[in-house]
N, CA, C and O atoms as a GROMACS GRO file, in nm:
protein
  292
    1UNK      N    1  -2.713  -0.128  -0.221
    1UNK     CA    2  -2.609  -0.032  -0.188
    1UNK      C    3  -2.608   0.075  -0.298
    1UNK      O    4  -2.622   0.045  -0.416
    2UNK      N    5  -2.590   0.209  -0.254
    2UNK     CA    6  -2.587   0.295  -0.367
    2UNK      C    7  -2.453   0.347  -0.401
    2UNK      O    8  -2.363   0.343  -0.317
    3UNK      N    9  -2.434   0.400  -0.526
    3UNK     CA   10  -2.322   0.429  -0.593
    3UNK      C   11  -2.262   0.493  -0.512
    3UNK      O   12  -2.143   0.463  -0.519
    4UNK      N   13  -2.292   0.610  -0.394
    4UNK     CA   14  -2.163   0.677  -0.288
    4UNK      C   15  -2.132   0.580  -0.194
    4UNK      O   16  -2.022   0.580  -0.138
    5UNK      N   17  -2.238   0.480  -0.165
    5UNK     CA   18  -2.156   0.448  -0.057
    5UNK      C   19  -2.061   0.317  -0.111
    5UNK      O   20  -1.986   0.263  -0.029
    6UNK      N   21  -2.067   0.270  -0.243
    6UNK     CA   22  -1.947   0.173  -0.297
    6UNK      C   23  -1.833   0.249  -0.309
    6UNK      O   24  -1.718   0.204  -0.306
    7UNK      N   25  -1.864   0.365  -0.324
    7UNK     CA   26  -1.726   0.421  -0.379
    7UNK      C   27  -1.705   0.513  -0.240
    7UNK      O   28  -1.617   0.595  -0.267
    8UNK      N   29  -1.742   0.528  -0.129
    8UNK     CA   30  -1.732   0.508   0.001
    8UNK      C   31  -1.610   0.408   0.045
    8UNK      O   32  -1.496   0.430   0.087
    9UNK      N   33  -1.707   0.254   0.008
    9UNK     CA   34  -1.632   0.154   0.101
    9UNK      C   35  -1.481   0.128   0.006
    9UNK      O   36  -1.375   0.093   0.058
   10UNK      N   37  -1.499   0.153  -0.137
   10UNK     CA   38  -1.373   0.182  -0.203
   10UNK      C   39  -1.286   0.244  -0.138
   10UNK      O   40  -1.179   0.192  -0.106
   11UNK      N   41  -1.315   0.345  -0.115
   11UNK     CA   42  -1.175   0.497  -0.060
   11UNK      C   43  -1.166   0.359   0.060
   11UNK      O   44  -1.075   0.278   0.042
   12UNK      N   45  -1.245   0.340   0.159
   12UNK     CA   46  -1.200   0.286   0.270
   12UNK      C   47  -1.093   0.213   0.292
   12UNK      O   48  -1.001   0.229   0.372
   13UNK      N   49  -1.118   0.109   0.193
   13UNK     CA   50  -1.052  -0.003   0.142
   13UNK      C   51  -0.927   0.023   0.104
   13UNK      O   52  -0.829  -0.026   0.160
   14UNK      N   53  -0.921   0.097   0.011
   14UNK     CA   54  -0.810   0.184  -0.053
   14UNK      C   55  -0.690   0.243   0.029
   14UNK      O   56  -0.572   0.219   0.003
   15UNK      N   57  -0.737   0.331   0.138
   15UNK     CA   58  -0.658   0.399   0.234
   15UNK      C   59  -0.650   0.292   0.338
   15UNK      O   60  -0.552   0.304   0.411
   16UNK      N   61  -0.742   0.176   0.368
   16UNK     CA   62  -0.656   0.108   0.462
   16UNK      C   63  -0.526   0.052   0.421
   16UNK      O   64  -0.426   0.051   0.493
   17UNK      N   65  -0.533   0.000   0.289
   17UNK     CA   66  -0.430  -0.083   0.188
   17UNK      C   67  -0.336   0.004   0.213
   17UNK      O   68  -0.234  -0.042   0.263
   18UNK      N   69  -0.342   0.150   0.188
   18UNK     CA   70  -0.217   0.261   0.180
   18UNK      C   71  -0.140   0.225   0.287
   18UNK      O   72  -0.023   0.189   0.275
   19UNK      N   73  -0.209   0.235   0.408
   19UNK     CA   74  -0.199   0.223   0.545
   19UNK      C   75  -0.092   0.141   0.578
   19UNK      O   76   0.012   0.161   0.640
   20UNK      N   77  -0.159   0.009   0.503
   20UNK     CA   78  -0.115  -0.133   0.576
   20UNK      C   79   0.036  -0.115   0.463
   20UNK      O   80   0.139  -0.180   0.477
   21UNK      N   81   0.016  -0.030   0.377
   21UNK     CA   82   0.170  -0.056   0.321
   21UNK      C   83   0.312   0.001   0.365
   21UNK      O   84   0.424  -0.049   0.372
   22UNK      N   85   0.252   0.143   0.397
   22UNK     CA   86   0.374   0.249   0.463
   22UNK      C   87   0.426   0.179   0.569
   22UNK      O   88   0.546   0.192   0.592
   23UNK      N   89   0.344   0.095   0.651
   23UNK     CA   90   0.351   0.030   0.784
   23UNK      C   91   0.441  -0.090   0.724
   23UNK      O   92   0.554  -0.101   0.771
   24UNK      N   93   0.404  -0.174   0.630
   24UNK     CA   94   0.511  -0.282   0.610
   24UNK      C   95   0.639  -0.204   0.553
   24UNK      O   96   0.748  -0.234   0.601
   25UNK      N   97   0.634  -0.132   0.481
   25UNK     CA   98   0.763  -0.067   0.389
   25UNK      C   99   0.864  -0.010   0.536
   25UNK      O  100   0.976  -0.046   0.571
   26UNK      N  101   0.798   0.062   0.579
   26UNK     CA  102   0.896   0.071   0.746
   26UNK      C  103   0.917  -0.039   0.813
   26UNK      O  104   1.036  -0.043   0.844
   27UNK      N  105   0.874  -0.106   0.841
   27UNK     CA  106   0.943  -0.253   0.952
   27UNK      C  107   1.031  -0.316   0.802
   27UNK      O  108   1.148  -0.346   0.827
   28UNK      N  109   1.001  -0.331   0.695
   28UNK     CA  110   1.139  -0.413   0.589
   28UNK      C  111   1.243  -0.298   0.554
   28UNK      O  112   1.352  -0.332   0.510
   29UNK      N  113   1.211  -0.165   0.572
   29UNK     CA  114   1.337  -0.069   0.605
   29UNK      C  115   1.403  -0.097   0.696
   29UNK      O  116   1.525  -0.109   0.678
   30UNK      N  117   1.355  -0.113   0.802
   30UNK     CA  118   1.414  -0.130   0.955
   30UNK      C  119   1.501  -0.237   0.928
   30UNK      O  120   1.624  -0.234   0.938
   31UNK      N  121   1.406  -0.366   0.881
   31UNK     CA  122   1.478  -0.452   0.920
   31UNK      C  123   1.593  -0.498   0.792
   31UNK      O  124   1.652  -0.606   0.787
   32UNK      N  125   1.604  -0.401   0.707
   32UNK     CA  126   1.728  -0.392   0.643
   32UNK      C  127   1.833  -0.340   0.662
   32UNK      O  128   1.938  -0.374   0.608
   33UNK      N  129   1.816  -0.238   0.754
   33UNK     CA  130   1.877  -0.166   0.836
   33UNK      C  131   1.950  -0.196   0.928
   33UNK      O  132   2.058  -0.141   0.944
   34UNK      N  133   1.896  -0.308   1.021
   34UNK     CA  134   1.908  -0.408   1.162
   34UNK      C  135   1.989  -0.493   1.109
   34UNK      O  136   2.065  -0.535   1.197
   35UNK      N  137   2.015  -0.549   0.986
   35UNK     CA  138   2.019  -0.712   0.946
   35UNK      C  139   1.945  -0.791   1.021
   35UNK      O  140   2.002  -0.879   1.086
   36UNK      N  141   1.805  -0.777   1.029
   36UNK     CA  142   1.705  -0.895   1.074
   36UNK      C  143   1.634  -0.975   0.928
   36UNK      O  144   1.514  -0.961   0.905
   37UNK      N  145   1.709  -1.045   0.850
   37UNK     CA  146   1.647  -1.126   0.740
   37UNK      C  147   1.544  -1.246   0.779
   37UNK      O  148   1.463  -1.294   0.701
   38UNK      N  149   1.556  -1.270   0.866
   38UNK     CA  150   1.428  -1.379   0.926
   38UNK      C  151   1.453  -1.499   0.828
   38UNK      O  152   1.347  -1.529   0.773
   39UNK      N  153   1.541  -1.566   0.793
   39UNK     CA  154   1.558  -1.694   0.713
   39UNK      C  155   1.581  -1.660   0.553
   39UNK      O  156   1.587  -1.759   0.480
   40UNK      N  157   1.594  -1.537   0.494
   40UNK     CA  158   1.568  -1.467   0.377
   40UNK      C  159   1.721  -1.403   0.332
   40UNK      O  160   1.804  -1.405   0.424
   41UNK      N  161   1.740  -1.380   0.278
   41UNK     CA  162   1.862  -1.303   0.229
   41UNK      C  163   1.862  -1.160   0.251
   41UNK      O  164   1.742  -1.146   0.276
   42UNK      N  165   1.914  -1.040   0.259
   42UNK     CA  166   1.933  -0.920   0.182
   42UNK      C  167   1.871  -0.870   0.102
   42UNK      O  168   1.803  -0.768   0.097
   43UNK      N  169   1.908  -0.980   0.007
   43UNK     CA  170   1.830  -0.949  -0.166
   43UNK      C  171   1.712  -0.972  -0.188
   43UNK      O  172   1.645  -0.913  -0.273
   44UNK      N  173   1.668  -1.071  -0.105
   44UNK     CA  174   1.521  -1.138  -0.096
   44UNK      C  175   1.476  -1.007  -0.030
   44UNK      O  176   1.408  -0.943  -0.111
   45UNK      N  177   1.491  -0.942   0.096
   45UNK     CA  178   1.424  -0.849   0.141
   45UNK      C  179   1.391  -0.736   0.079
   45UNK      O  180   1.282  -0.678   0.080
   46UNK      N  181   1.546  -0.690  -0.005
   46UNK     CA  182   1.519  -0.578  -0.078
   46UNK      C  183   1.432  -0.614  -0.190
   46UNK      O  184   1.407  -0.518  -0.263
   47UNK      N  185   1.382  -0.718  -0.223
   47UNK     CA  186   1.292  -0.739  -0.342
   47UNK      C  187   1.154  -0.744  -0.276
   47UNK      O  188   1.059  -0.722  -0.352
   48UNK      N  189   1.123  -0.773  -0.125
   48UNK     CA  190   1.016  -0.754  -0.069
   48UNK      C  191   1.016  -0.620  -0.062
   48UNK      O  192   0.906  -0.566  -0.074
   49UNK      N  193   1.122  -0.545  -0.043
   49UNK     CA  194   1.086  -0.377  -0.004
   49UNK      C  195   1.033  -0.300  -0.144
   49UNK      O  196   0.942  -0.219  -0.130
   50UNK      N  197   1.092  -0.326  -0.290
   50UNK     CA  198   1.084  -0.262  -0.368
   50UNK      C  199   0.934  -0.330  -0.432
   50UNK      O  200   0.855  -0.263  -0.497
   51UNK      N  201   0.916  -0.468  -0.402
   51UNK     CA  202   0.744  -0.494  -0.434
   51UNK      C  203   0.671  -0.375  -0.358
   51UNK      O  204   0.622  -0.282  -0.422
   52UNK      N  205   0.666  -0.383  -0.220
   52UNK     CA  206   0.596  -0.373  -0.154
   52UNK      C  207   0.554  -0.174  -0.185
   52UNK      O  208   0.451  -0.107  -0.176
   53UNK      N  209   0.713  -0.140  -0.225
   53UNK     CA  210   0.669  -0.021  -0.303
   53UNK      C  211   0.609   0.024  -0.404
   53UNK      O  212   0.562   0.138  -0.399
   54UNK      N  213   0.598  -0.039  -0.499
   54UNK     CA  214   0.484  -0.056  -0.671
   54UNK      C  215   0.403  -0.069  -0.588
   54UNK      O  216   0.328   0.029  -0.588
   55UNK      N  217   0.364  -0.180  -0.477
   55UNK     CA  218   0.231  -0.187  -0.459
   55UNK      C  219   0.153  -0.058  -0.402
   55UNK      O  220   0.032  -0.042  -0.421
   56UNK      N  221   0.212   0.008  -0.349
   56UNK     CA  222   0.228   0.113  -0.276
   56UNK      C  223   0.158   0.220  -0.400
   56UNK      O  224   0.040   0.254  -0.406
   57UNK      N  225   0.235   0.247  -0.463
   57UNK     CA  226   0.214   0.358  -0.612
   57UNK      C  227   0.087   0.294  -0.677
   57UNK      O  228   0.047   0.352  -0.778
   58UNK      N  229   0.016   0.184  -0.636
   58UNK     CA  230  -0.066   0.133  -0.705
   58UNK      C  231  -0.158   0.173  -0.663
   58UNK      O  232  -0.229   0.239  -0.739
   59UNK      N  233  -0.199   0.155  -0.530
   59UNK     CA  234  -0.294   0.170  -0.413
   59UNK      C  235  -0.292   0.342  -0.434
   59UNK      O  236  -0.397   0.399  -0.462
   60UNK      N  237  -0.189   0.402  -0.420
   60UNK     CA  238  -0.207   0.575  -0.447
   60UNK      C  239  -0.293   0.598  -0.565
   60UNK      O  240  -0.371   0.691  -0.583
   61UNK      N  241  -0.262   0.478  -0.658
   61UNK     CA  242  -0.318   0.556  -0.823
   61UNK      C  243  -0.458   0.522  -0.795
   61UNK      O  244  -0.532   0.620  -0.795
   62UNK      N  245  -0.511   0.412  -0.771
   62UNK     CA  246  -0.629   0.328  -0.739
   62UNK      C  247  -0.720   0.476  -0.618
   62UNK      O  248  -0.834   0.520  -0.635
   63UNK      N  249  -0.632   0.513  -0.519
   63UNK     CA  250  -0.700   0.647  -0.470
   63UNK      C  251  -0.774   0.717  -0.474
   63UNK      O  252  -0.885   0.748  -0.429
   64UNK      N  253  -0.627   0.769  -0.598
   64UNK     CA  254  -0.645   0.893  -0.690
   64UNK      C  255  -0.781   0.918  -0.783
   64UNK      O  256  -0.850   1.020  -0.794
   65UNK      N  257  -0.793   0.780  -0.849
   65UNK     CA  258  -0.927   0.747  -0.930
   65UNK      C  259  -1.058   0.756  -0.887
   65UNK      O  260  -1.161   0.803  -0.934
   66UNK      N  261  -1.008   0.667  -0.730
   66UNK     CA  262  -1.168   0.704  -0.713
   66UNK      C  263  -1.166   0.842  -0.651
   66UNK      O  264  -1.238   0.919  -0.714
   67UNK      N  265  -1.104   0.898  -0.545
   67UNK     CA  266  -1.100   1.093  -0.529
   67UNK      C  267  -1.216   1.136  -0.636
   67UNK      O  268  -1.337   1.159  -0.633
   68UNK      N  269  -1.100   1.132  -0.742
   68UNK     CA  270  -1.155   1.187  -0.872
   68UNK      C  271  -1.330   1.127  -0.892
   68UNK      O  272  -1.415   1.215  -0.898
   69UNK      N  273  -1.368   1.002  -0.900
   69UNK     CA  274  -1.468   0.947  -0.924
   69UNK      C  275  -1.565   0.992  -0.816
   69UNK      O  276  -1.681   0.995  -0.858
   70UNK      N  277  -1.548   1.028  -0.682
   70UNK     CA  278  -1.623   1.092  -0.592
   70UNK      C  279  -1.656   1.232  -0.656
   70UNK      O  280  -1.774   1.244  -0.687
   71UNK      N  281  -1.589   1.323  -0.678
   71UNK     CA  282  -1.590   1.467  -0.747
   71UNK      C  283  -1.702   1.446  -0.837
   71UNK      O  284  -1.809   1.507  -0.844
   72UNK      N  285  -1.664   1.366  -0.893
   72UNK     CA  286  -1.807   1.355  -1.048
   72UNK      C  287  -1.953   1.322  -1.008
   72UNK      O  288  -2.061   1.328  -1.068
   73UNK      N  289  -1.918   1.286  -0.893
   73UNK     CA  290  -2.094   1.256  -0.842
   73UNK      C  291  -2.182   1.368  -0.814
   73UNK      O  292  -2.299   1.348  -0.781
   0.00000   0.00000   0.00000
């Protein structure tokens, strides 16, 4: 495999992760919203929502790097 296309399947990887997060961060909005806790508390959820956001800022920074790391090639 050559160096564009790792850092290819990177971005891929990367933006699906983004993907799959905005998508969870909206249904644990919702369902904080709803009061649908599913066996969980409030607090438990809002601690799933505010993980699920770092993870979120992580996956952006992780992006950002490779963006940048594509440019340099």
């Amino acid at each position: 495999m050559t160096q564009l296309q790792t850092i290819d399947r990177a971005h891929d990887k990367a933006f699906a992760q983004i993907h799959h997060l905005h998508l969870n961060i909206s249904k644990t909005k919702e369902d904080i919203k709803l009061g649908r806790f599913g066996g969980l508390t409030e607090e438990q959820l809002e601690l799933i929502l505010e993980s699920e956001q770092r993870e979120l800022k992580t996956w952006q920074f992780i992006a950002e790097l490779i963006e940048k790391s594509n440019k340099n090639e």
